[in-house]
C-alpha positions as a Markdown table, in Angstrom:
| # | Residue | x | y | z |
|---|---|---|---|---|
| 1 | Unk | -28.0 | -61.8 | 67.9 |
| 2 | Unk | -26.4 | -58.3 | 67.1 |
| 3 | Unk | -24.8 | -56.7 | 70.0 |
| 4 | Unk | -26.6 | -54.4 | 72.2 |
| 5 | Unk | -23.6 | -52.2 | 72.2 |
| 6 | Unk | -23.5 | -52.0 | 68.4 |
| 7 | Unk | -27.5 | -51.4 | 68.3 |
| 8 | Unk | -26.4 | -48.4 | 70.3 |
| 9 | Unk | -23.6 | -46.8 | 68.4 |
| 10 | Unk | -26.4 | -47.2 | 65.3 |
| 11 | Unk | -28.8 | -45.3 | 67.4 |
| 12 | Unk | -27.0 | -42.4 | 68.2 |
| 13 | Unk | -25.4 | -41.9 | 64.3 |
| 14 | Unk | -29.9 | -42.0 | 63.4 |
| 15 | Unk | -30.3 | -39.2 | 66.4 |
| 16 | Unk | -27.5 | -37.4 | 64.8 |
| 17 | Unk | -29.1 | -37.6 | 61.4 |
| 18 | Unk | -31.4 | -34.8 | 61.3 |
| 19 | Unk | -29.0 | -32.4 | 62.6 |
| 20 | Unk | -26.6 | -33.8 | 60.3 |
| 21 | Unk | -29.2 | -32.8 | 57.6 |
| 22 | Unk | -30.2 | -29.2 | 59.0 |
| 23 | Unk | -26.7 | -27.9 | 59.3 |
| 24 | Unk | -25.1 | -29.1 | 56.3 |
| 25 | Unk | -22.6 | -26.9 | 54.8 |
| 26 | Unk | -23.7 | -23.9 | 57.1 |
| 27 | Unk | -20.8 | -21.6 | 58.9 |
| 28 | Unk | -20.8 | -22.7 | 62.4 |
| 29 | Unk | -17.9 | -20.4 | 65.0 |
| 30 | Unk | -16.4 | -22.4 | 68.0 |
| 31 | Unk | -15.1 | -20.1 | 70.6 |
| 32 | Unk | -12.3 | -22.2 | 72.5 |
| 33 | Unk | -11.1 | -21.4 | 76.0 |
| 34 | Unk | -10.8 | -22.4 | 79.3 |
| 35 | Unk | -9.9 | -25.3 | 80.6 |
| 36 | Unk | -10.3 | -27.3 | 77.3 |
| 37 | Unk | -7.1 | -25.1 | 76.2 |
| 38 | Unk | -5.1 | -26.2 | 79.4 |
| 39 | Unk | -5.4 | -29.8 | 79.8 |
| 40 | Unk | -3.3 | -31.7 | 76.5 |
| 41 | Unk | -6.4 | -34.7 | 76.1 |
| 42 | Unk | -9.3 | -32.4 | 76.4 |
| 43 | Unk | -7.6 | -30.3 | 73.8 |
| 44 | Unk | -6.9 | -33.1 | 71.6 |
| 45 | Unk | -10.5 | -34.0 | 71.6 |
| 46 | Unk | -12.3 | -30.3 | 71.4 |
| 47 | Unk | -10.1 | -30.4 | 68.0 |
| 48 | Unk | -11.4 | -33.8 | 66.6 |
| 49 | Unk | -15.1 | -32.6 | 67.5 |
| 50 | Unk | -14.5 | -29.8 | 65.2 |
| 51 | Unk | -12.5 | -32.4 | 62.6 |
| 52 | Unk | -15.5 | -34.6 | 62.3 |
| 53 | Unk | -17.9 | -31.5 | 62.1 |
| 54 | Unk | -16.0 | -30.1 | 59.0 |
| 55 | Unk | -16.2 | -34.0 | 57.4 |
| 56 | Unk | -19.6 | -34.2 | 58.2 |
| 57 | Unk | -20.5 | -31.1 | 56.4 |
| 58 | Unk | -20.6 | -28.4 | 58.6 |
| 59 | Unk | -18.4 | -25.2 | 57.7 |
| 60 | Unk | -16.6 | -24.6 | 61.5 |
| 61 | Unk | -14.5 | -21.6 | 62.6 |
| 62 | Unk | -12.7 | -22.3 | 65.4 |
| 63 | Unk | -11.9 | -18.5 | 67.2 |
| 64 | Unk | -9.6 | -19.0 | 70.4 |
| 65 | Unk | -7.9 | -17.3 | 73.6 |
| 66 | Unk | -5.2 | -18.1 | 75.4 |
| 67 | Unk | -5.6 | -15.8 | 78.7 |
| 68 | Unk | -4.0 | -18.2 | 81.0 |
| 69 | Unk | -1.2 | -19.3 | 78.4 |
| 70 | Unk | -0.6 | -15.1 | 78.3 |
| 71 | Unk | -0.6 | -15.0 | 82.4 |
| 72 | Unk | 1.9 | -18.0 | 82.4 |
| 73 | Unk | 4.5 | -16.5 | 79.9 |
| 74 | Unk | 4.0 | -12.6 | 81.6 |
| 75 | Unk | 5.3 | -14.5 | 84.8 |
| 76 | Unk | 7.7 | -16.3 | 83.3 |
| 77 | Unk | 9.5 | -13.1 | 81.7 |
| 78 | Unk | 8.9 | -11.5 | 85.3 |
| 79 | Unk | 6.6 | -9.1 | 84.2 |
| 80 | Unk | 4.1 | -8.2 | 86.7 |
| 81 | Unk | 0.5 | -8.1 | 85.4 |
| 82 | Unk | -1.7 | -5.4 | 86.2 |
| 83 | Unk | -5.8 | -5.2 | 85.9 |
| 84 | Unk | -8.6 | -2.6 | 86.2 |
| 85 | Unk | -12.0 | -3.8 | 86.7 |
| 86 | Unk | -11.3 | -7.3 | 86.6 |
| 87 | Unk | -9.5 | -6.6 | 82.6 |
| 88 | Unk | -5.8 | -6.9 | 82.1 |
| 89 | Unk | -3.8 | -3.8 | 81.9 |
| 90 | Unk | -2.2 | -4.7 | 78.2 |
| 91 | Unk | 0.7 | -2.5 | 77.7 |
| 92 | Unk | 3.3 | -2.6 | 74.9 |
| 93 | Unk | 5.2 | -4.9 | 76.4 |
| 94 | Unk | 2.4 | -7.2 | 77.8 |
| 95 | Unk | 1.0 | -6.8 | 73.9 |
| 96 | Unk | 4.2 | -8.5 | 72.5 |
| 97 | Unk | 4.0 | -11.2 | 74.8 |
| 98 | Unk | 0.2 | -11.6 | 74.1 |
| 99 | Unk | 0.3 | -11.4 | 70.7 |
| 100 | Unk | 3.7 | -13.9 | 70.5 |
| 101 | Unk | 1.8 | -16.4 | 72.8 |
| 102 | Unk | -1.7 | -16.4 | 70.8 |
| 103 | Unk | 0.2 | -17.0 | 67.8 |
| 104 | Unk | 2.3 | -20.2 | 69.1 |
| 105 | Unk | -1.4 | -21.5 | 70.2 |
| 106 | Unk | -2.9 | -20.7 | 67.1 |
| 107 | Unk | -0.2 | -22.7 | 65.3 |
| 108 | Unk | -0.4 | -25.7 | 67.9 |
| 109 | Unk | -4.2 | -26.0 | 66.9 |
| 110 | Unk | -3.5 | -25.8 | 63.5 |
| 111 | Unk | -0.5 | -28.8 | 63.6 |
| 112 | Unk | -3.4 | -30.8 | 65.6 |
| 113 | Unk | -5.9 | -30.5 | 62.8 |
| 114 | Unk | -3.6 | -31.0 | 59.8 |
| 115 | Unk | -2.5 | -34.5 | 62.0 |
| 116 | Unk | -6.1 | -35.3 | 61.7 |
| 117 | Unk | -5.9 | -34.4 | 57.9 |
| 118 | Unk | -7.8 | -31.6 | 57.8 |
| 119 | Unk | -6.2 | -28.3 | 56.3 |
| 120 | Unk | -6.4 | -25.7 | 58.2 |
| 121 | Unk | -5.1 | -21.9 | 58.0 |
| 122 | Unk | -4.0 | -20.0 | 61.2 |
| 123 | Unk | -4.9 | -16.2 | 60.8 |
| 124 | Unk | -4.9 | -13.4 | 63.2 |
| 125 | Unk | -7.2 | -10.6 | 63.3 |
| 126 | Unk | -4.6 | -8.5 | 61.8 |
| 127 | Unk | -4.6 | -11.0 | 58.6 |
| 128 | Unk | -6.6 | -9.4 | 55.6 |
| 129 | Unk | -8.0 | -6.4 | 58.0 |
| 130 | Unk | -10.1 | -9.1 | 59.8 |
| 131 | Unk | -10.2 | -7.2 | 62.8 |
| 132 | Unk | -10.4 | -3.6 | 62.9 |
| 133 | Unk | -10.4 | -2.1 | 66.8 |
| 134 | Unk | -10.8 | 0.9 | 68.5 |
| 135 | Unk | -9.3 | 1.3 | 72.2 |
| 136 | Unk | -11.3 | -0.2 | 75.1 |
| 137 | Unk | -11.8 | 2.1 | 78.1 |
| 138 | Unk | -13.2 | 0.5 | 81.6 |
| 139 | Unk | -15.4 | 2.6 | 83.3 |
| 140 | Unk | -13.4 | 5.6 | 81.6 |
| 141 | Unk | -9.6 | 4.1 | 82.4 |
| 142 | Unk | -7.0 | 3.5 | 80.2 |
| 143 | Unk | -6.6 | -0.2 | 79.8 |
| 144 | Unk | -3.8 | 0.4 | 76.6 |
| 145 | Unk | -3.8 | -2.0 | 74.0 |
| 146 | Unk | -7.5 | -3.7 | 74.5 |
| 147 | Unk | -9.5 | -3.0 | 71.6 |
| 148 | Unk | -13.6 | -3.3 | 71.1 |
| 149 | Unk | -14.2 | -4.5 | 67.1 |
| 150 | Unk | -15.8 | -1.9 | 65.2 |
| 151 | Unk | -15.7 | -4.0 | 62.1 |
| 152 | Unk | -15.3 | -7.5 | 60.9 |
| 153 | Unk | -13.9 | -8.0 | 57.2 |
| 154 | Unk | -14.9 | -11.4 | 56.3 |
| 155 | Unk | -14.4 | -12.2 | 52.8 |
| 156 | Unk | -10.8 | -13.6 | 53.4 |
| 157 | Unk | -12.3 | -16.1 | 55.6 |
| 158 | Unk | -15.5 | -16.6 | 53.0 |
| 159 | Unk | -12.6 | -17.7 | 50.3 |
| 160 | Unk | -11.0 | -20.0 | 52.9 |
| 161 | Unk | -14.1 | -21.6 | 53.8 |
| 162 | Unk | -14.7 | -21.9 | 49.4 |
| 163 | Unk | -11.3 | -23.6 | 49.2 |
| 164 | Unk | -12.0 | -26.2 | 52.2 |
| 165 | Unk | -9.9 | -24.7 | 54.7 |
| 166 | Unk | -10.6 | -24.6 | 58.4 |
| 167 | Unk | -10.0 | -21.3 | 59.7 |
| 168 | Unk | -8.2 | -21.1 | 63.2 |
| 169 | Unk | -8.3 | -16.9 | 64.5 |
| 170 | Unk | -6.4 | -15.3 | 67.4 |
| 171 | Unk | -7.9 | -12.5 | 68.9 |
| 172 | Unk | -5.5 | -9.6 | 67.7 |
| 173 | Unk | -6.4 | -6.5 | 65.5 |
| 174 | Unk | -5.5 | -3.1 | 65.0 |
| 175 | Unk | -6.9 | 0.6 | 64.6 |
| 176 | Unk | -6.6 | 3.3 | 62.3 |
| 177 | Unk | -3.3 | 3.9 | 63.4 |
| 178 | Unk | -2.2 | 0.1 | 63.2 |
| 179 | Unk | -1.1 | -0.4 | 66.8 |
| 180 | Unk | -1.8 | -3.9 | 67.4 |
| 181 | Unk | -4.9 | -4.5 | 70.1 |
| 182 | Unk | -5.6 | -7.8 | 72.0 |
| 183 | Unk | -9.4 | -8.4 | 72.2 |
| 184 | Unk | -11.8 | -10.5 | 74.5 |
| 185 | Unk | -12.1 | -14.2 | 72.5 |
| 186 | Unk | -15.7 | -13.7 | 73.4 |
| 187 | Unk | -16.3 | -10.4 | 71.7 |
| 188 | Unk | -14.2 | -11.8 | 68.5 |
| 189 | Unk | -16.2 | -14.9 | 68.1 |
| 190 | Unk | -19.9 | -12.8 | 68.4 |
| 191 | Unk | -18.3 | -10.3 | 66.1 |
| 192 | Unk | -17.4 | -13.1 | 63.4 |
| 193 | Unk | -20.1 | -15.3 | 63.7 |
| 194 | Unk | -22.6 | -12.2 | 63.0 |
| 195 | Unk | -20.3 | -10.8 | 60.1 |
| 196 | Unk | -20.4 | -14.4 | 58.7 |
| 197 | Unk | -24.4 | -15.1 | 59.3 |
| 198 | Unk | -23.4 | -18.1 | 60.9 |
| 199 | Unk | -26.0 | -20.4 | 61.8 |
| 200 | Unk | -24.5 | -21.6 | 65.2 |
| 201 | Unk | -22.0 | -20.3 | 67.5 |
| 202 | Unk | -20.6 | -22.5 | 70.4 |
| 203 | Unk | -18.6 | -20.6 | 73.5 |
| 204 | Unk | -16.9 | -23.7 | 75.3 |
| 205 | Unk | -16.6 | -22.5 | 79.3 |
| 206 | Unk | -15.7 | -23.8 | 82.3 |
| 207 | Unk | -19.3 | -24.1 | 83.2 |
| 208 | Unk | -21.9 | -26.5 | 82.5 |
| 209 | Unk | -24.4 | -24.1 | 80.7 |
| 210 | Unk | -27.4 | -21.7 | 82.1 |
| 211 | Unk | -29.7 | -22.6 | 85.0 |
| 212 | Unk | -32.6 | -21.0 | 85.7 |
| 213 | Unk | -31.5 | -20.9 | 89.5 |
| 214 | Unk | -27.8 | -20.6 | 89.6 |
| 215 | Unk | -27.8 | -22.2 | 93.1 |
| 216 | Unk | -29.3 | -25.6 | 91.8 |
| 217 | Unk | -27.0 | -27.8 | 90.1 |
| 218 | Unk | -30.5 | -29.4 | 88.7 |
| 219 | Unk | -31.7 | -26.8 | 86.9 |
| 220 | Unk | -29.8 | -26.8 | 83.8 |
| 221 | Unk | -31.4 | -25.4 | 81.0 |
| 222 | Unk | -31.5 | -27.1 | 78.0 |
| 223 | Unk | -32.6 | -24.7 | 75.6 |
| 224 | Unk | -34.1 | -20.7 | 75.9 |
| 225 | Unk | -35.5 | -18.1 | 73.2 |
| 226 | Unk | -33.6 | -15.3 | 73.5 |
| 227 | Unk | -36.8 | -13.7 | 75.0 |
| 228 | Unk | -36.1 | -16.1 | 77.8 |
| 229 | Unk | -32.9 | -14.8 | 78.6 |
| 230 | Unk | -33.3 | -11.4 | 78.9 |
| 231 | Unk | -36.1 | -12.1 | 81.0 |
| 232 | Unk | -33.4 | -14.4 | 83.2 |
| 233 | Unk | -31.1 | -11.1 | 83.3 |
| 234 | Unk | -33.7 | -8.6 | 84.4 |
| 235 | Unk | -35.0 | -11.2 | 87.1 |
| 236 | Unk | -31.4 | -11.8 | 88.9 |
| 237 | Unk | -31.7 | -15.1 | 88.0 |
| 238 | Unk | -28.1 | -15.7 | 86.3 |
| 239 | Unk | -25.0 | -15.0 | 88.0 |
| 240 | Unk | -22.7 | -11.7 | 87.7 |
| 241 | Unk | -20.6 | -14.2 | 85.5 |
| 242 | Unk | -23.0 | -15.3 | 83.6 |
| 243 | Unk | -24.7 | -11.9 | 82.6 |
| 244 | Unk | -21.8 | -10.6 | 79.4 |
| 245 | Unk | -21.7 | -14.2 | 78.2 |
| 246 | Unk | -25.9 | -14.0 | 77.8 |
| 247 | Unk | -26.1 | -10.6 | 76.7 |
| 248 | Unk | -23.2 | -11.6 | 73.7 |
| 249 | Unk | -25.4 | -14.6 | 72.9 |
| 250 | Unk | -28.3 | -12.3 | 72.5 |
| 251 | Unk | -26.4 | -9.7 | 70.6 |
| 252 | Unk | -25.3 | -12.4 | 68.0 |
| 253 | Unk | -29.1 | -13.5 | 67.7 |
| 254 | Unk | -30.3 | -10.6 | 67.5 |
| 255 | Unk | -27.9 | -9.9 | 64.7 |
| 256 | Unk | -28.8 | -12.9 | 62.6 |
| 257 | Unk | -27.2 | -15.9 | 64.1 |
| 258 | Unk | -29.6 | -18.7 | 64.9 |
| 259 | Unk | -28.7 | -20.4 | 67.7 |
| 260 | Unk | -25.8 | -19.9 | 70.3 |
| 261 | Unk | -24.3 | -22.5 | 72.6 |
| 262 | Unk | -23.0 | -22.4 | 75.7 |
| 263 | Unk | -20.9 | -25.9 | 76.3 |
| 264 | Unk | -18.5 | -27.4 | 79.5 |
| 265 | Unk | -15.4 | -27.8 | 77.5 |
| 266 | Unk | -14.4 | -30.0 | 80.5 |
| 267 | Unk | -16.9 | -33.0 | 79.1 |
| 268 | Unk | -15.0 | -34.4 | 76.4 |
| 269 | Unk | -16.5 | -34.2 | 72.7 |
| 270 | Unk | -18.6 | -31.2 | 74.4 |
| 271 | Unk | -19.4 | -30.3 | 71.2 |
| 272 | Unk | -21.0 | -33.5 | 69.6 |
| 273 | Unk | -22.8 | -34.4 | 72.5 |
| 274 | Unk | -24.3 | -30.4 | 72.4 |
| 275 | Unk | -25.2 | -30.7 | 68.3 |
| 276 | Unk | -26.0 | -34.2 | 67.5 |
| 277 | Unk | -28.3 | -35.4 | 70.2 |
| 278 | Unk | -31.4 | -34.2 | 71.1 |
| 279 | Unk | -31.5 | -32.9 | 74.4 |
| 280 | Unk | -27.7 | -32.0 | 74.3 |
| 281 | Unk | -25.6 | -31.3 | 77.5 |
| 282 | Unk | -25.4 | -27.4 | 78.0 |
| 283 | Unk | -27.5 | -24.8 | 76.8 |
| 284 | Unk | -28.6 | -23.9 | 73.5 |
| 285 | Unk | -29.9 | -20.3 | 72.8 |
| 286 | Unk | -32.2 | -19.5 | 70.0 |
| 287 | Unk | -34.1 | -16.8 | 67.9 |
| 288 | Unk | -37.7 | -16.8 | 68.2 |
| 289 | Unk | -38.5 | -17.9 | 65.2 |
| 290 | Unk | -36.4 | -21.4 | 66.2 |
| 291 | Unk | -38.0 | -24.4 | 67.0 |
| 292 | Unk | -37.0 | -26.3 | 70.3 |
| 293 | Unk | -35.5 | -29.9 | 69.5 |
| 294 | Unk | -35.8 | -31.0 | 72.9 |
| 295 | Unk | -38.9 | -30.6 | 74.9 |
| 296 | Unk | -38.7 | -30.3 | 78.7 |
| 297 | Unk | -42.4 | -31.4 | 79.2 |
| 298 | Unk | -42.1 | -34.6 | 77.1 |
């Protein structure tokens, strides 16, 4: 008799099938931070997620941060860092750190990808325009070198994607002038997947997804029409944390992306359990025109 454990693995490749099917060579942007940065093994596996995405058919972009690595290295040179409203002050010394830091992470993904023989290309905003930024005030202060995109040139990373590359993007642009500007991972990844028309875009947090009552670990939502979530906003029903990550999902919907998710990049392979199985294990947000996979009531 055939192993109950093997009967098993064959079950969950069949429940991965139709998503397998659906997604197939569409542009899907992986927003990579938190904790899944930090720790060396979850890191290791977030990348061959995105590996086995690619060789499955799926076109990923993986956009990162690197906040904390940034923090570390601005003590390390004993620079003292500085925020307003909860944002970094970024002057032009705290730039050159941030910019010398995302780019040793970017190149640390990209040596973990080509080990898993994938090519893959690390680009900063600042490669081929990608990201052009004006300054960021908060609340009408001078923050210095923190940009908001004002627009996203993507046919560089349309040719990369045409020659089988996998694209892996630091958060740096620049302005008219070209002073160099650090920008939110967040706002990059929204502003990328919308200029690419991707059809998903996966933010991998240090929380487990969106609840309907923030308070109740069992209320985990497994999937929301964007409709949904704006109602959550207006009715208090999401914490203050949660409020810019839903309102960037919703502004990438809205703007022609199809479904957004929000993963706990502490779970390892987050991202398959998310996209290949039917319920999935954070929250998926879609446009209303998107069918549910998962049913609640069933």
């Amino acid at each position: 008799m055939v192993n109950k454990m093997y009967l098993d693995k064959a079950e969950v490749l069949i429940e991965a099938l139709p998503y397998i099917q659906r997604f197939n060579r569409k542009v899907i942007i992986v927003k990579y931070g938190g904790s899944a940065m930090v720790d060396e093994e979850l890191k290791r596996n977030v990348i061959k997620d995105v590996v086995l995405l690619k060789l499955v058919g799926f076109k990923p972009i993986i956009v990162h941060g690197g906040g904390k690595e940034i923090s570390r290295w601005v003590g390390k040179v004993g620079m003292e860092p500085k925020f307003i409203n909860g944002l970094r002050v970024t002057d032009a010394a705290t730039m050159e750190v941030a910019e010398m830091v995302l780019n040793k992470v970017n190149k640390e993904l990209v040596t973990m990808i080509e080990s898993l023989g994938v090519k893959a290309i690390g680009i900063s905003g600042k490669d081929g325009a990608l990201l052009h930024v004006k300054k960021k005030l908060s609340g009408g202060q001078d923050i210095g070198f923190v940009g908001d995109i004002d627009h996203v040139e993507p046919e560089m990373l349309k040719k990369l994607l045409e020659n089988d590359f996998l694209p892996v993007i630091c958060p740096v642009g620049f302005d008219d002038d070209f002073n160099t500007y650090n920008i939110n991972a967040d706002d990059a990844a929204c502003a990328i997947a919308r200029a690419m028309h991707a059809e998903k875009l996966a933010f991998l947090t240090d929380i487990e997804g969106v609840y309907r009552d923030y308070s109740d670990a069992d209320s985990l939502i497994s999937e929301l029409h964007i409709s949904e979530a704006k109602k959550l906003i207006a009715d208090g029903n999401v914490g203050g944390g949660m409020i810019p990550k839903l309102q960037n999902c919703i502004d990438a919907i809205e703007n022609g992306v199809s479904r957004v998710h929000i993963l706990d990049g502490r779970i390892p392979h987050c991202l398959l359990l998310e996209i290949f199985t039917n319920k999935g294990i954070g929250t998926a947000i879609l446009d209303e025109s998107e069918e549910k996979f998962y049913h609640e009531s069933k």
